[in-house]
C-alpha beads as a LAMMPS data file, in Angstrom:
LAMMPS data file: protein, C-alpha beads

233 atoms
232 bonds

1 atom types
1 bond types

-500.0 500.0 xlo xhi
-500.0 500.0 ylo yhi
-500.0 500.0 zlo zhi

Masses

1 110.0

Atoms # bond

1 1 1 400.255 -424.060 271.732
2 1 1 399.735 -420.319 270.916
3 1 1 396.606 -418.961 271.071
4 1 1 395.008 -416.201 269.286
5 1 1 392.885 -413.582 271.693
6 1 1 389.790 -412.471 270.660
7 1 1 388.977 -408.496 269.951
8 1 1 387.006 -408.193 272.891
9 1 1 390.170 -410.185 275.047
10 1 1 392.680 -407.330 273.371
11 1 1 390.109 -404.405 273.452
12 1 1 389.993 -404.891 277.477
13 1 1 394.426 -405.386 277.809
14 1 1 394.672 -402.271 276.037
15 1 1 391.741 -400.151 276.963
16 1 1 392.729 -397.307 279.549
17 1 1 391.196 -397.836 282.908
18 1 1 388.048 -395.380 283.584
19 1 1 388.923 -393.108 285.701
20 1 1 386.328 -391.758 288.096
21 1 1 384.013 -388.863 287.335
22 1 1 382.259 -386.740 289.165
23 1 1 378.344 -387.393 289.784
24 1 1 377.023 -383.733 289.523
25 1 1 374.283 -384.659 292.521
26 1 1 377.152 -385.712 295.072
27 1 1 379.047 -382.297 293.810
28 1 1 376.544 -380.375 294.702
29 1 1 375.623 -382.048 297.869
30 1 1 379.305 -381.486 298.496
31 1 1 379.252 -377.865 297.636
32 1 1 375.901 -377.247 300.132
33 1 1 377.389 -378.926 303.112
34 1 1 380.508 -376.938 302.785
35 1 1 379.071 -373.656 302.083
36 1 1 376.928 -374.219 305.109
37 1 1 379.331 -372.959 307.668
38 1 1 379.884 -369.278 305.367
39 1 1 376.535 -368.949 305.203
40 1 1 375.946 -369.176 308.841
41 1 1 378.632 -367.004 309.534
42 1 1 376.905 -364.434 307.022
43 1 1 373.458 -364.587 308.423
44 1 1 374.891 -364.300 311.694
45 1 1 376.426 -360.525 310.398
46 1 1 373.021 -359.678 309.193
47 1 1 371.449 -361.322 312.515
48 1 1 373.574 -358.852 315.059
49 1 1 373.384 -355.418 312.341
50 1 1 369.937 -355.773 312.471
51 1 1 369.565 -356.558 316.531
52 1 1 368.300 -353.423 317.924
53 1 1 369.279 -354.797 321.058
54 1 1 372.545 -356.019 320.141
55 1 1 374.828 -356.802 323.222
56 1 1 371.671 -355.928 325.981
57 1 1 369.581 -358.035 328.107
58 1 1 366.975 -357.734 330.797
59 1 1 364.276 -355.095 330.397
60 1 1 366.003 -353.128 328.732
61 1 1 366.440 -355.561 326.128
62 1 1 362.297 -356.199 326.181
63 1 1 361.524 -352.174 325.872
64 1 1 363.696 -352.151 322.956
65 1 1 362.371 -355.230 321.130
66 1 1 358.564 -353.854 322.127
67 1 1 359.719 -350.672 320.157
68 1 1 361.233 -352.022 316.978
69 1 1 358.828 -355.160 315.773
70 1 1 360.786 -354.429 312.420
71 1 1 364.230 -354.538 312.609
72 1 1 363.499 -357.433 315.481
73 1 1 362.077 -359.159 312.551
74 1 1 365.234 -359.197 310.694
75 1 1 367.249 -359.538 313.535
76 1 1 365.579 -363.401 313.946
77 1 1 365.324 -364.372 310.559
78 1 1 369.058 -363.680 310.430
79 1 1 369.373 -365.889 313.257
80 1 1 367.193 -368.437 312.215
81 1 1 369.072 -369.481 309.212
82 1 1 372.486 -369.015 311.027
83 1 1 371.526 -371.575 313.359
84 1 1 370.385 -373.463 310.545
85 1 1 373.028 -373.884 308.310
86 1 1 375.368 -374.211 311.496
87 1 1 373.437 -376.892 313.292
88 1 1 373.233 -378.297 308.971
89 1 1 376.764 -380.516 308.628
90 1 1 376.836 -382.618 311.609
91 1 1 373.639 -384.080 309.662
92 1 1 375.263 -383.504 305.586
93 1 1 378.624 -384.555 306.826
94 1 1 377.456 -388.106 308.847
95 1 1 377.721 -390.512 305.738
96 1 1 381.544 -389.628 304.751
97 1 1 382.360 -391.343 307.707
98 1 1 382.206 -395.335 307.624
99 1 1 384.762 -396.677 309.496
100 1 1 387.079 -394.957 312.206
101 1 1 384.930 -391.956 313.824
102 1 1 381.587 -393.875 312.931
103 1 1 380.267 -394.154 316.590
104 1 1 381.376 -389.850 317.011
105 1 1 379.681 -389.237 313.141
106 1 1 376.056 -391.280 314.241
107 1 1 376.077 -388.854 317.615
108 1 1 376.831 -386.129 315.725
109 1 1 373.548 -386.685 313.989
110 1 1 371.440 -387.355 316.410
111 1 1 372.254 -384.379 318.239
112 1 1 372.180 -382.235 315.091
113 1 1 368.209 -383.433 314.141
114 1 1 367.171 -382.123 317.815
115 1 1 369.097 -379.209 317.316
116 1 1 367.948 -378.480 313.774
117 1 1 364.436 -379.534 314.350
118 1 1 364.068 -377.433 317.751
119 1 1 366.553 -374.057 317.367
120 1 1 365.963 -371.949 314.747
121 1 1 362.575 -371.951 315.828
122 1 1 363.069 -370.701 318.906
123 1 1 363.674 -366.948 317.231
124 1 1 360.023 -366.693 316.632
125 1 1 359.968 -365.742 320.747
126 1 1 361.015 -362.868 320.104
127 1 1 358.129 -361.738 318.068
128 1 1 356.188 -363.485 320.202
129 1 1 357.731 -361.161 322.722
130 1 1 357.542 -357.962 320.837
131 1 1 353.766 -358.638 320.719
132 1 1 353.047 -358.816 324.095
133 1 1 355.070 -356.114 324.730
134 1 1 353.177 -353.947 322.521
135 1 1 349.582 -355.066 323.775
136 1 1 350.005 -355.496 327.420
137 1 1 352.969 -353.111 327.981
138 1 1 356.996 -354.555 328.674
139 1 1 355.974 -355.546 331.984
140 1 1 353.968 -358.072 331.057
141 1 1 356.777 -359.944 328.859
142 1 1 358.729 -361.576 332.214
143 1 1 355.497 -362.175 333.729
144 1 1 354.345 -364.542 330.185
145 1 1 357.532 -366.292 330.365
146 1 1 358.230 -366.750 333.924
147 1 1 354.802 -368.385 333.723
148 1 1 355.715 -370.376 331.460
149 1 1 358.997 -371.348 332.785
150 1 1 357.491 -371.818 336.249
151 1 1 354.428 -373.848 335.212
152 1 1 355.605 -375.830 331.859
153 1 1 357.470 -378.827 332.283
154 1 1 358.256 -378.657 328.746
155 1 1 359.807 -375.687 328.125
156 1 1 363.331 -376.730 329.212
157 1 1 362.489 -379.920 327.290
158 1 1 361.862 -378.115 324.250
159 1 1 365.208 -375.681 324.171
160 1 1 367.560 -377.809 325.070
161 1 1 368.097 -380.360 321.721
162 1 1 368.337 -376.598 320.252
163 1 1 371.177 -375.480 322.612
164 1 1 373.028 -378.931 322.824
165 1 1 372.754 -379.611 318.919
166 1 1 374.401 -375.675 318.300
167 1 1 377.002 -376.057 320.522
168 1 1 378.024 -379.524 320.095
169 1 1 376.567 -380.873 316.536
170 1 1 379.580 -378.994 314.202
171 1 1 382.620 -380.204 316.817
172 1 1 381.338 -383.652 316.648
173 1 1 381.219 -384.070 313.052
174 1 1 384.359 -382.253 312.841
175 1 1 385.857 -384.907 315.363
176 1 1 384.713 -387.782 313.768
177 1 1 386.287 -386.525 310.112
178 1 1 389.192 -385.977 312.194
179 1 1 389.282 -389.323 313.928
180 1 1 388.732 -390.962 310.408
181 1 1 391.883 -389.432 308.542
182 1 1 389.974 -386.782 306.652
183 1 1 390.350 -383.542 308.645
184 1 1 392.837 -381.935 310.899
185 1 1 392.936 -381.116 314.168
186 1 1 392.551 -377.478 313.407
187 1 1 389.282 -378.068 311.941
188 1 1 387.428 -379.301 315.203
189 1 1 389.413 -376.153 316.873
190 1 1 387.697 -373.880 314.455
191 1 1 384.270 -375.555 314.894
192 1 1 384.357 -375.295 319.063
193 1 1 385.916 -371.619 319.122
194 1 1 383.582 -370.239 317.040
195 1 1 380.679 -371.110 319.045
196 1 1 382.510 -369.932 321.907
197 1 1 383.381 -366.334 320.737
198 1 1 379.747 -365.761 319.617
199 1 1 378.652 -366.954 323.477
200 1 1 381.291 -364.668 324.350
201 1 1 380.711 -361.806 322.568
202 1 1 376.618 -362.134 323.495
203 1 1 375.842 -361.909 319.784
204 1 1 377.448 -358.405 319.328
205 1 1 378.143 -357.362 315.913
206 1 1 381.804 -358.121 316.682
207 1 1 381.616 -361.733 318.017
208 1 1 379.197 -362.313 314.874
209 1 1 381.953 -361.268 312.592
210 1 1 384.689 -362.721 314.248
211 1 1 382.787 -366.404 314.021
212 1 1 382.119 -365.839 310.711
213 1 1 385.471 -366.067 310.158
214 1 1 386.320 -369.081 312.154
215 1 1 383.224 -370.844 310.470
216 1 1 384.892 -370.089 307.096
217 1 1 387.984 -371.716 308.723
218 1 1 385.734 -374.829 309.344
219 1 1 384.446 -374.838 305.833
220 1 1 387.838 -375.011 304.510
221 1 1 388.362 -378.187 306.646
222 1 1 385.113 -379.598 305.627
223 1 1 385.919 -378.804 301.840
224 1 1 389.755 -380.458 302.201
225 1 1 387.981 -383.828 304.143
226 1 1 385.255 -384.124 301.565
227 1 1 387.521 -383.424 298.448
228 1 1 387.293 -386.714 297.044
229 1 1 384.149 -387.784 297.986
230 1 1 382.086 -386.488 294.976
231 1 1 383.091 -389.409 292.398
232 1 1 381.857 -392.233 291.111
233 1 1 383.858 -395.134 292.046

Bonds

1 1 1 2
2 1 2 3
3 1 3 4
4 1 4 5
5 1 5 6
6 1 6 7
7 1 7 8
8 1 8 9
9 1 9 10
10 1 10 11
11 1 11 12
12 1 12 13
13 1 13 14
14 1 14 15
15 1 15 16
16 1 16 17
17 1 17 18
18 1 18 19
19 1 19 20
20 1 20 21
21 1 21 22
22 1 22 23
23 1 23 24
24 1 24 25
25 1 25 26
26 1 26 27
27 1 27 28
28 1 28 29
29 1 29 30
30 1 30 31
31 1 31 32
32 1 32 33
33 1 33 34
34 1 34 35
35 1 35 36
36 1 36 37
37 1 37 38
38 1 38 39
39 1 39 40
40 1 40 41
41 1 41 42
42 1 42 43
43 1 43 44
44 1 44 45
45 1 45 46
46 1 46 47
47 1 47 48
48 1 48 49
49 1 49 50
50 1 50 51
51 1 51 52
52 1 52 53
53 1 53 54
54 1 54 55
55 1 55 56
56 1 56 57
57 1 57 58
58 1 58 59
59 1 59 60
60 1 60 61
61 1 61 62
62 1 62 63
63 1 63 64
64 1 64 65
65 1 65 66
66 1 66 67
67 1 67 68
68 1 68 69
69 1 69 70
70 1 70 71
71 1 71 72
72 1 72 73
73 1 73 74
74 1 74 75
75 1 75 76
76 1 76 77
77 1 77 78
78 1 78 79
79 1 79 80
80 1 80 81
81 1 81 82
82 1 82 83
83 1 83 84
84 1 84 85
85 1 85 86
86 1 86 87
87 1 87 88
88 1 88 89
89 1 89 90
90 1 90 91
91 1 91 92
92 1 92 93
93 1 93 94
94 1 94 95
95 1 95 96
96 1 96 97
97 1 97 98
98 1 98 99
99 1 99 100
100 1 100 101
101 1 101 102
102 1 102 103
103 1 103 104
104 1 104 105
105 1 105 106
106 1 106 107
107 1 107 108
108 1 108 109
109 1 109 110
110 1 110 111
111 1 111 112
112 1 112 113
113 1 113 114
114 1 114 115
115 1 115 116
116 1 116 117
117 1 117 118
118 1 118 119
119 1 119 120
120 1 120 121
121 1 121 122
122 1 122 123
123 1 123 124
124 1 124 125
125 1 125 126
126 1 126 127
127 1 127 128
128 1 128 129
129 1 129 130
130 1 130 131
131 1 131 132
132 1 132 133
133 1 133 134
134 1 134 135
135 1 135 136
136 1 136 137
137 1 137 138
138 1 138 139
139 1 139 140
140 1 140 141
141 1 141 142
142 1 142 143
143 1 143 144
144 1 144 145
145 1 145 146
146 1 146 147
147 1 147 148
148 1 148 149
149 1 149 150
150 1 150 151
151 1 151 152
152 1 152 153
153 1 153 154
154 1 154 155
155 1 155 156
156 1 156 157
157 1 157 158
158 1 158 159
159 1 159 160
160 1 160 161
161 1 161 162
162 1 162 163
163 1 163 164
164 1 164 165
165 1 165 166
166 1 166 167
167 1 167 168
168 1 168 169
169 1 169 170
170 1 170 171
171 1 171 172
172 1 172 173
173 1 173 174
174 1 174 175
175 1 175 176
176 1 176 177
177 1 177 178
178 1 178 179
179 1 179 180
180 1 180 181
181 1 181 182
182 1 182 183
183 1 183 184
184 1 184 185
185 1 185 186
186 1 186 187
187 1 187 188
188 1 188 189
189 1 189 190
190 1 190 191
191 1 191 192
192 1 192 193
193 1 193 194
194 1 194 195
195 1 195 196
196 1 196 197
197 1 197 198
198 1 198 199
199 1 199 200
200 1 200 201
201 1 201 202
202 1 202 203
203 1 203 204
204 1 204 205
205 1 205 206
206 1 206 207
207 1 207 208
208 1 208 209
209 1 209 210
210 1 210 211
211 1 211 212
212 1 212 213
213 1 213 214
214 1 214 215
215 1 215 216
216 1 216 217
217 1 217 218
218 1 218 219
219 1 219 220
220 1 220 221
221 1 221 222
222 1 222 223
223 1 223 224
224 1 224 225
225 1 225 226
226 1 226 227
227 1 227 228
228 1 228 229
229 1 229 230
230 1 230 231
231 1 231 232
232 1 232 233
């Protein structure tokens, strides 16, 4: 016996599946975490222009610092957000990964909150520095801080979630997007050599650029990996 379907039965056999839209939020989450790595690159630029002491160390460095509180001022702000947005997608990045690269994706956050809570930070040292410097004479800047390396426990305890989430917290979220299907290998190589050229270089102008470019590289890796990850399915 035939049957005769109802409007709403025919309405859904001919109806054209919905196909899946972008949610504006997840787009622009999207577009943050992979502008991120540019921006860091950038801020590093204006971090090592502005260093007055670009490529120094030692006393010299701390006479120099002592003698330009304004350009040093610039000089860590630059670095401050560098560090920020590069230390920023090992956190953004953590829920695209769900299956495969899960266990790498969950370190990669933990040690991206200690190094975004503790590193950029650490830049206001330098005005700290500058200060003493300037009251007390240069002298008096390795004496403050070899007092407080020699007496403080938790100095070391403080700077190093800073050090190990800025070298480590991009190539582990670029591993894990690699070990889940979403990246290439090529983007985890762009995520380790840049930190390594700008620990190279000793955040010269040079090294600063030349990162900046290999953190663009990264971005394009993040941007490829999270390409479909801004509908709504």
């Amino acid at each position: 016996m035939s049957t005769i379907a109802s409007p709403a039965q025919q309405h859904s056999r001919t109806a054209t599946p919905e196909v899946p839209r972008p949610v504006r939020s997840l787009a622009v989450r999207r577009a943050f975490l992979v502008a991120a790595p540019v921006l860091a690159g950038l801020f590093l630029i204006v971090g090592a222009v502005a260093d007055p002491a670009s490529g120094i160390a030692g006393q010299r460095m701390h006479e120099i610092y002592t003698a330009n509180p304004e350009a040093l001022q610039f000089k860590s702000l630059g670095y401050k957000w560098a560090y920020a947005f590069w230390i920023l997608p090992s956190l953004m990045a953590v829920p695209y990964v769900r299956r495969k690269g899960a266990a790498i994706a969950t370190l990669a956050g933990f040690v991206g909150f200690g190094g975004l809570s503790t590193m950029p930070g650490l830049l206001s040292s330098d005005w700290f520095e500058s200060a003493v410097g300037q009251l007390y004479g240069v002298d008096a800047i390795e004496k403050v801080f070899g007092h407080m390396e020699d007496t403080m426990w938790g100095v070391p305890v403080f700077l190093m979630p800073g050090i190990i989430g800025l070298a480590f917290g991009l190539p582990l979220i670029m591993a894990a997007l690699w070990r889940a299907g979403f990246a290439r290998w090529w983007g985890f190589a762009a995520s380790v050599a840049a930190f390594a050229v700008f620990m190279v270089s000793e955040a010269t102008v040079w090294g600063a650029t030349a990162s900046a470019v290999i953190l663009t590289v990264v971005a394009v890796a993040l941007a490829k990996a999270t390409k479909a990850a801004d509908v709504e399915v």
